[in-house]
mmCIF file of the N, C-alpha and C atoms, coordinates in Angstrom:
data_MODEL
# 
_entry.id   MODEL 
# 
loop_
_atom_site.group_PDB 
_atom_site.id 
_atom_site.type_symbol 
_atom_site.label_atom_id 
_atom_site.label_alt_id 
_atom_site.label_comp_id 
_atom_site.label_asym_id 
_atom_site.label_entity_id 
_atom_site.label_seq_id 
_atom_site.pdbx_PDB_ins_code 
_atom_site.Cartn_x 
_atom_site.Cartn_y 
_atom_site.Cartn_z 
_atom_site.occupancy 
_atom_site.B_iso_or_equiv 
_atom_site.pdbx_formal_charge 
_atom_site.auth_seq_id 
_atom_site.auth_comp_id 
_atom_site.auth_asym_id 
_atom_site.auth_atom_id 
_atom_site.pdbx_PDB_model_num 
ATOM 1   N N  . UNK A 1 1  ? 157.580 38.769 139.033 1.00 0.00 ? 1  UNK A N  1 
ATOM 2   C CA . UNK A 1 1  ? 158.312 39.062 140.246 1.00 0.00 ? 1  UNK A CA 1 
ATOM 3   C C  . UNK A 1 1  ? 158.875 40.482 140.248 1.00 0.00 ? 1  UNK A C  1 
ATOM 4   N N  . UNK A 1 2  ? 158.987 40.742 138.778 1.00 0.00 ? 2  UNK A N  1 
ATOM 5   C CA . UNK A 1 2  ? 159.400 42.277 138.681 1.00 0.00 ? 2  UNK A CA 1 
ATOM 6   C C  . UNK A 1 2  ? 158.648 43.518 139.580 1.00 0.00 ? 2  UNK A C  1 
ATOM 7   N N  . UNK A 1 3  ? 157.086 43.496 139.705 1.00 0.00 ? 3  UNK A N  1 
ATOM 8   C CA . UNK A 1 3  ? 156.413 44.159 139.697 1.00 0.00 ? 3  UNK A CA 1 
ATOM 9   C C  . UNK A 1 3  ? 156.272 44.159 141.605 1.00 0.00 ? 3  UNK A C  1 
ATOM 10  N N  . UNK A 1 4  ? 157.272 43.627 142.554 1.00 0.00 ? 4  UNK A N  1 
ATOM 11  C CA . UNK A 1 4  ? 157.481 43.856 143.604 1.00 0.00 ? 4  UNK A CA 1 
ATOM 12  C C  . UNK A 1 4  ? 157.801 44.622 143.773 1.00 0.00 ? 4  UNK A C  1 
ATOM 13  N N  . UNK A 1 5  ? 159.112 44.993 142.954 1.00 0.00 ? 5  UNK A N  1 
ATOM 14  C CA . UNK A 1 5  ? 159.882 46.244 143.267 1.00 0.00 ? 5  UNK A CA 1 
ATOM 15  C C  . UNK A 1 5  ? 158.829 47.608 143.286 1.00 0.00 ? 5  UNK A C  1 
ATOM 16  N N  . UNK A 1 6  ? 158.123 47.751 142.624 1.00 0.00 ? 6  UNK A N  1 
ATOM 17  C CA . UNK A 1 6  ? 157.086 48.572 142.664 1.00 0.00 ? 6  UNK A CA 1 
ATOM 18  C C  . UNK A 1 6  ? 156.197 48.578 143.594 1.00 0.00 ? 6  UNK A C  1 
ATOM 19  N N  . UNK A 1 7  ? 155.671 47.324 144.150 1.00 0.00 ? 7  UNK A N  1 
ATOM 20  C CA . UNK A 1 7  ? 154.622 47.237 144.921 1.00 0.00 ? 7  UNK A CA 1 
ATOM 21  C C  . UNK A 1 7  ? 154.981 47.946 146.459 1.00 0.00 ? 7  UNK A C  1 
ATOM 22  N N  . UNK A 1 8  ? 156.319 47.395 146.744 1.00 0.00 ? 8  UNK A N  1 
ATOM 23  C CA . UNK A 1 8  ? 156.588 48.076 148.051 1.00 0.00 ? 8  UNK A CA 1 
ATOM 24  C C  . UNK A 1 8  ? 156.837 49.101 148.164 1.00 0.00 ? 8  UNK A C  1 
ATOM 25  N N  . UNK A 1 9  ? 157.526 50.232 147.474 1.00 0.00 ? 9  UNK A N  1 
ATOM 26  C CA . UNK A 1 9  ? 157.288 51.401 147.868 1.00 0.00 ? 9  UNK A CA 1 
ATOM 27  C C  . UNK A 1 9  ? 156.088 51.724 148.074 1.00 0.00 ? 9  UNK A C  1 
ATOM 28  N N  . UNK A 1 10 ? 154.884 51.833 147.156 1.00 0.00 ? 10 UNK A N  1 
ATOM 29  C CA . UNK A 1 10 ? 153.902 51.995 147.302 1.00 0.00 ? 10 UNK A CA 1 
ATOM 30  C C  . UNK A 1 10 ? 153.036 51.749 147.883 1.00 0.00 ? 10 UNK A C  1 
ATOM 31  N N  . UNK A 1 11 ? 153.088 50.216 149.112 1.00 0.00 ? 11 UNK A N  1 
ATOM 32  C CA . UNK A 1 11 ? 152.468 50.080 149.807 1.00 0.00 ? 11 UNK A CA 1 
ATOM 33  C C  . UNK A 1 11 ? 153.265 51.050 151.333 1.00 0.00 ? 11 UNK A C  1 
ATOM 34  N N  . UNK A 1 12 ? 154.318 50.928 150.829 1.00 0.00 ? 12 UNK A N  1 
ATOM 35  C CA . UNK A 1 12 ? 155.345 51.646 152.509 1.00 0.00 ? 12 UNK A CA 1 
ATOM 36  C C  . UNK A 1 12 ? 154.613 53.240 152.140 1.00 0.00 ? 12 UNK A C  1 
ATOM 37  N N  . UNK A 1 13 ? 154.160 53.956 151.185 1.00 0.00 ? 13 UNK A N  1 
ATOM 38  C CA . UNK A 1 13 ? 153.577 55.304 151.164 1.00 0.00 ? 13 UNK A CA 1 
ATOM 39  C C  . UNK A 1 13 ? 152.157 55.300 151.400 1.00 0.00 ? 13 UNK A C  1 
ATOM 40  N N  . UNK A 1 14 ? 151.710 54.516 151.238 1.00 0.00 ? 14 UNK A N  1 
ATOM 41  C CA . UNK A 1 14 ? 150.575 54.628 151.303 1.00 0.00 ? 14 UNK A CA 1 
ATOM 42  C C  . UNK A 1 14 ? 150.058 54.137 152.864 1.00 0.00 ? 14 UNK A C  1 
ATOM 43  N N  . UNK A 1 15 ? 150.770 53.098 153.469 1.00 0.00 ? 15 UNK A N  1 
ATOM 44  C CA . UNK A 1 15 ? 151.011 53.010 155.030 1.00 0.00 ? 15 UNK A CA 1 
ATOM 45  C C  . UNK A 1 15 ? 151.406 54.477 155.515 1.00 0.00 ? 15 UNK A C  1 
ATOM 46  N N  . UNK A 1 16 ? 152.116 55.325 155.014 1.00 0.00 ? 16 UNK A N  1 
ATOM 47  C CA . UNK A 1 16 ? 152.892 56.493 155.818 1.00 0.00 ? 16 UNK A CA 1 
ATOM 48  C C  . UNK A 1 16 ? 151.832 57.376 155.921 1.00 0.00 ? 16 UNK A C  1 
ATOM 49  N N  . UNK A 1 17 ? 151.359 57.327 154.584 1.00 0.00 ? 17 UNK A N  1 
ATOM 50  C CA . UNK A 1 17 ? 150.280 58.492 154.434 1.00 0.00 ? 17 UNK A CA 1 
ATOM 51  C C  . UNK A 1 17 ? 148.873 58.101 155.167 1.00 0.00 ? 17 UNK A C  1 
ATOM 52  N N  . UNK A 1 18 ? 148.887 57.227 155.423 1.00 0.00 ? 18 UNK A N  1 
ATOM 53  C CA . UNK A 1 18 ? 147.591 56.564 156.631 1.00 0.00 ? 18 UNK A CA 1 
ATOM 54  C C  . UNK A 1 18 ? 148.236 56.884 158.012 1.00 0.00 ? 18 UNK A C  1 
ATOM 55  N N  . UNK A 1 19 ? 149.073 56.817 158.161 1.00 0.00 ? 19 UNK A N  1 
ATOM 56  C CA . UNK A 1 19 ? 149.956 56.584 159.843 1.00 0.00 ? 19 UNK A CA 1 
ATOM 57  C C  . UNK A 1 19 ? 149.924 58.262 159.563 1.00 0.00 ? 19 UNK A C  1 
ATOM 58  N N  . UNK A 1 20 ? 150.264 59.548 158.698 1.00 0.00 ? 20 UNK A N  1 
ATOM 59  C CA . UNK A 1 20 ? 150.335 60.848 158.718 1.00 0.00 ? 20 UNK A CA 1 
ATOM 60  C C  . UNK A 1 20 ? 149.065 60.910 159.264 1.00 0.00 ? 20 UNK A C  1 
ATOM 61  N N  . UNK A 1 21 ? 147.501 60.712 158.340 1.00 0.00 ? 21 UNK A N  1 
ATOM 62  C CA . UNK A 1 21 ? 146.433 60.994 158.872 1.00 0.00 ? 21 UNK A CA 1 
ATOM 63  C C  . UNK A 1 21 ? 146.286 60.956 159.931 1.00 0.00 ? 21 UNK A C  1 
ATOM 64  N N  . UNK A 1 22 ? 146.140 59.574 160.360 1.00 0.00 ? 22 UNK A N  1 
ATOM 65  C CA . UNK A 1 22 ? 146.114 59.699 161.715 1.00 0.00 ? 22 UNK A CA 1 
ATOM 66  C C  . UNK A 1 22 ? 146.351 60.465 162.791 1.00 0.00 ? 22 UNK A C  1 
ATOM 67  N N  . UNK A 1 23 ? 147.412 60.842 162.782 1.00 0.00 ? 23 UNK A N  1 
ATOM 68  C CA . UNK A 1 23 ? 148.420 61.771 163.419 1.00 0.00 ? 23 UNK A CA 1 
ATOM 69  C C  . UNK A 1 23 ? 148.039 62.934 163.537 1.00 0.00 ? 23 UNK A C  1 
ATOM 70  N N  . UNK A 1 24 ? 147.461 63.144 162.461 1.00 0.00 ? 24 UNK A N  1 
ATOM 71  C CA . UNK A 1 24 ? 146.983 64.762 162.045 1.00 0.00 ? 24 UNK A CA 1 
ATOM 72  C C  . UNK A 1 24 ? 145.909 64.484 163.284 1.00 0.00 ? 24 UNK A C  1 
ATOM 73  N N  . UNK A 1 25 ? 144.918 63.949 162.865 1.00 0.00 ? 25 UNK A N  1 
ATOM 74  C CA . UNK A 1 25 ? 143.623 64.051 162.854 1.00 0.00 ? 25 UNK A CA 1 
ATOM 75  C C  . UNK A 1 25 ? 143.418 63.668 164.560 1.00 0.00 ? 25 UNK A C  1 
ATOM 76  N N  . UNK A 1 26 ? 144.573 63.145 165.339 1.00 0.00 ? 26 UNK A N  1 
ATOM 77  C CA . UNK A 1 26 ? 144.371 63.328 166.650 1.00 0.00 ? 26 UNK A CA 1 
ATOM 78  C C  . UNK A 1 26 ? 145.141 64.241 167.323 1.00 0.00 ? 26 UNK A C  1 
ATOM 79  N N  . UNK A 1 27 ? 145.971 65.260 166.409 1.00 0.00 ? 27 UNK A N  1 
ATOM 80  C CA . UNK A 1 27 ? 146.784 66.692 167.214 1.00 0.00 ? 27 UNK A CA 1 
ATOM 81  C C  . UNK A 1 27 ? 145.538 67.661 166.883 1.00 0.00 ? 27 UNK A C  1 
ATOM 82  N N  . UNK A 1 28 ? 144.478 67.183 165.959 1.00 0.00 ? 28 UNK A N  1 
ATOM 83  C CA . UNK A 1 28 ? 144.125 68.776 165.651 1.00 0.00 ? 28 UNK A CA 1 
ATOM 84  C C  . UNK A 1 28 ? 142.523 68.188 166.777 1.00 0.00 ? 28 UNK A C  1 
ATOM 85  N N  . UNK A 1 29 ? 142.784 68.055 167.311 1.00 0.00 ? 29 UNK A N  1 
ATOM 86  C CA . UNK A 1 29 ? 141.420 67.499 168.045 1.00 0.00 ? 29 UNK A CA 1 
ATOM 87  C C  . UNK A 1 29 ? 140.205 66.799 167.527 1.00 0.00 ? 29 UNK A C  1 
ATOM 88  N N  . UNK A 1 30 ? 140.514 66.036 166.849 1.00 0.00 ? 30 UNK A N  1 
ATOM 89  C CA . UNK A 1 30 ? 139.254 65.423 166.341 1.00 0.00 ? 30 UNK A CA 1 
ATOM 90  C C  . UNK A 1 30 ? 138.951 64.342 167.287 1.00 0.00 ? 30 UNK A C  1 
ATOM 91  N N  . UNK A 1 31 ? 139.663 63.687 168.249 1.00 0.00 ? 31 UNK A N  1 
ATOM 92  C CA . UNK A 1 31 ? 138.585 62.698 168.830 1.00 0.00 ? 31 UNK A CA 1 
ATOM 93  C C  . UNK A 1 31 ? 138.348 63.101 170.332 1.00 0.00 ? 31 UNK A C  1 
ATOM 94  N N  . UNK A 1 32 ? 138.688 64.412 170.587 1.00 0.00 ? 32 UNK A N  1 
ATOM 95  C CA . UNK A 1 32 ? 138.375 64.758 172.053 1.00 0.00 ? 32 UNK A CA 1 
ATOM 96  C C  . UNK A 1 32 ? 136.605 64.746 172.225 1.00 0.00 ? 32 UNK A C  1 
ATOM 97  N N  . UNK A 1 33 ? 135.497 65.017 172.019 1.00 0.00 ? 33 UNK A N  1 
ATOM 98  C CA . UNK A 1 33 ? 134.615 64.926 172.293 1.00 0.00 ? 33 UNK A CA 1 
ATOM 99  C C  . UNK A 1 33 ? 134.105 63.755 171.471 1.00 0.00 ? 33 UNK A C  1 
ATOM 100 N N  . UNK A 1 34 ? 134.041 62.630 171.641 1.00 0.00 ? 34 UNK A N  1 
ATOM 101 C CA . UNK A 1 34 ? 133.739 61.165 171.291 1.00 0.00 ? 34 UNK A CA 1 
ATOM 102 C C  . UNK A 1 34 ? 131.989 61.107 171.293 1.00 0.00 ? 34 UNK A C  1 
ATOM 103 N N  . UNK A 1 35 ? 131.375 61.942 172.797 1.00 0.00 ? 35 UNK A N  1 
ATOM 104 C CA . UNK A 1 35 ? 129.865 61.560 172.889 1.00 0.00 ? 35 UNK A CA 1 
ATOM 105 C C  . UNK A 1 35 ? 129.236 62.385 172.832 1.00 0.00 ? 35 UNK A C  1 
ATOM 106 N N  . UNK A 1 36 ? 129.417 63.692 172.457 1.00 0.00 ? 36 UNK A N  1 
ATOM 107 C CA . UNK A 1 36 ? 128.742 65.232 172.084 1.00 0.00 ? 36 UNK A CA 1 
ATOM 108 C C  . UNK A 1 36 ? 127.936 65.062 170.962 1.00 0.00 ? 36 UNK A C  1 
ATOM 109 N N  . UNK A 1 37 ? 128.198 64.153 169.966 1.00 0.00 ? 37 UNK A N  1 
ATOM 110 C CA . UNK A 1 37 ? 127.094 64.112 168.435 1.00 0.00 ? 37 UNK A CA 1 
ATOM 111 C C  . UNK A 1 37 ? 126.353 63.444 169.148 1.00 0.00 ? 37 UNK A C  1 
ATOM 112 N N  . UNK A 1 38 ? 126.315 61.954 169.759 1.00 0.00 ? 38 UNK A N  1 
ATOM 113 C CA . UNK A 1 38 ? 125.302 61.482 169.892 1.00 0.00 ? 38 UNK A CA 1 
ATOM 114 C C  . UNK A 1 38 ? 124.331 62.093 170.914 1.00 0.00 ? 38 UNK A C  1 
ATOM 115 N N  . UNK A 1 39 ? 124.903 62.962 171.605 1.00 0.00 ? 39 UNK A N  1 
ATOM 116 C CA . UNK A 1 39 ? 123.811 63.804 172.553 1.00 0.00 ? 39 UNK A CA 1 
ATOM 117 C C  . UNK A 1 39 ? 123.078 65.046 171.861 1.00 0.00 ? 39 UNK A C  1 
ATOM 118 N N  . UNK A 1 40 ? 124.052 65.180 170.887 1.00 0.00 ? 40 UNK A N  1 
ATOM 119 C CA . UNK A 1 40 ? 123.507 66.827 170.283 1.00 0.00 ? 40 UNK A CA 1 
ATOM 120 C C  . UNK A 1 40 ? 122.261 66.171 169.621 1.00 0.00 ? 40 UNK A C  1 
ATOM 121 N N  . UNK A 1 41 ? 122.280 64.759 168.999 1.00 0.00 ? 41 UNK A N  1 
ATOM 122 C CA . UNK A 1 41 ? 120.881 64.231 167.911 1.00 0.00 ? 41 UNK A CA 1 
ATOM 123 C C  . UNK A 1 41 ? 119.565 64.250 168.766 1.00 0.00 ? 41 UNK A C  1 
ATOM 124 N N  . UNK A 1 42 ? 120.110 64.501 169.792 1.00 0.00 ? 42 UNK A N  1 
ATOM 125 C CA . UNK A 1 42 ? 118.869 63.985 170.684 1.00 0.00 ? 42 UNK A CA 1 
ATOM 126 C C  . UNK A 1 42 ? 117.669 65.371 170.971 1.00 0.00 ? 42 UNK A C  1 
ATOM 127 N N  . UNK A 1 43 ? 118.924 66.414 170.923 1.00 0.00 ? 43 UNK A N  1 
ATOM 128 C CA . UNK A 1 43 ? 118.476 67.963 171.409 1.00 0.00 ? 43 UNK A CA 1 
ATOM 129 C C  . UNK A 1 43 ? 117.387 68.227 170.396 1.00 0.00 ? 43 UNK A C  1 
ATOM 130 N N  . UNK A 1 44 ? 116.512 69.169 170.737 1.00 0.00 ? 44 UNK A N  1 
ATOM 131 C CA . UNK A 1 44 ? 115.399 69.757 169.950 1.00 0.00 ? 44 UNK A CA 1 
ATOM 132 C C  . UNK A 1 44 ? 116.026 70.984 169.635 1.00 0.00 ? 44 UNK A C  1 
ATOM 133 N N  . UNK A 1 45 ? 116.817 71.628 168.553 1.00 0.00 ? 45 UNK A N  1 
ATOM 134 C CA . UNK A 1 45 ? 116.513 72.786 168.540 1.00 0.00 ? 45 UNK A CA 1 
ATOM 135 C C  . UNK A 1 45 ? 115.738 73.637 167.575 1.00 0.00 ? 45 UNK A C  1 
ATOM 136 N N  . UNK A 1 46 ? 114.786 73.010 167.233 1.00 0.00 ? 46 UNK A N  1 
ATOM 137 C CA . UNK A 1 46 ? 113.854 73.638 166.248 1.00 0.00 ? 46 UNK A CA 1 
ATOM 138 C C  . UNK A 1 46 ? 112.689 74.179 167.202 1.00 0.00 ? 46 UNK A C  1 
ATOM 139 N N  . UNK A 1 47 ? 112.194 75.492 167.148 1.00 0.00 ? 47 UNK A N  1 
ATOM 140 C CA . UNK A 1 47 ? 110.754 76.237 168.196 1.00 0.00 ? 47 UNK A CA 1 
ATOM 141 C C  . UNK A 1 47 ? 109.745 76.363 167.377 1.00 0.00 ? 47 UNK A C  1 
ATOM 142 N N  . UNK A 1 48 ? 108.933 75.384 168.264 1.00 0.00 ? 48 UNK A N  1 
ATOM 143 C CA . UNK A 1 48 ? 107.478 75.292 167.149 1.00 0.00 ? 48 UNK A CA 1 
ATOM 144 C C  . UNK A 1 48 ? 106.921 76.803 167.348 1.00 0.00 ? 48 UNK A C  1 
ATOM 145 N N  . UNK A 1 49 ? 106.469 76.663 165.801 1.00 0.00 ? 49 UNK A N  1 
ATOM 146 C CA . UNK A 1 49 ? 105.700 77.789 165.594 1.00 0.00 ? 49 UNK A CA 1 
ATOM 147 C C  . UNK A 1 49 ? 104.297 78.183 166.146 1.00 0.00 ? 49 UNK A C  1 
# 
C-alpha cells in the first residue's frame, strides 16, 4: 500500500505532461491542415525523364 504514495504523483505528471503536449502541439499549428498529406500522396511530383 506503501507504493501509492509514489504512484500518484507520477501518474498526476505524467497526465500533465500529456495534457502540456497537447497544448503545445495545437498552439504551434499542428492540426490546422488535417487533409493536405492525404492530397499531397496523391500529387505526382516526380518528371519523367
Amino acid at each position: 500500500m506503501e507504493i501509492i504514495i509514489y504512484l500518484i504523483p507520477v501518474a498526476l505528471f505524467l497526465g500533465g505532461a500529456g495534457l502540456a503536449a497537447f497544448i503545445w502541439s495545437v498552439n504551434s499549428g499542428q492540426y490546422e491542415d488535417l487533409d493536405g498529406a492525404s492530397y499531397r500522396i496523391l500529387e505526382d511530383e516526380d518528371k519523367p525523364l
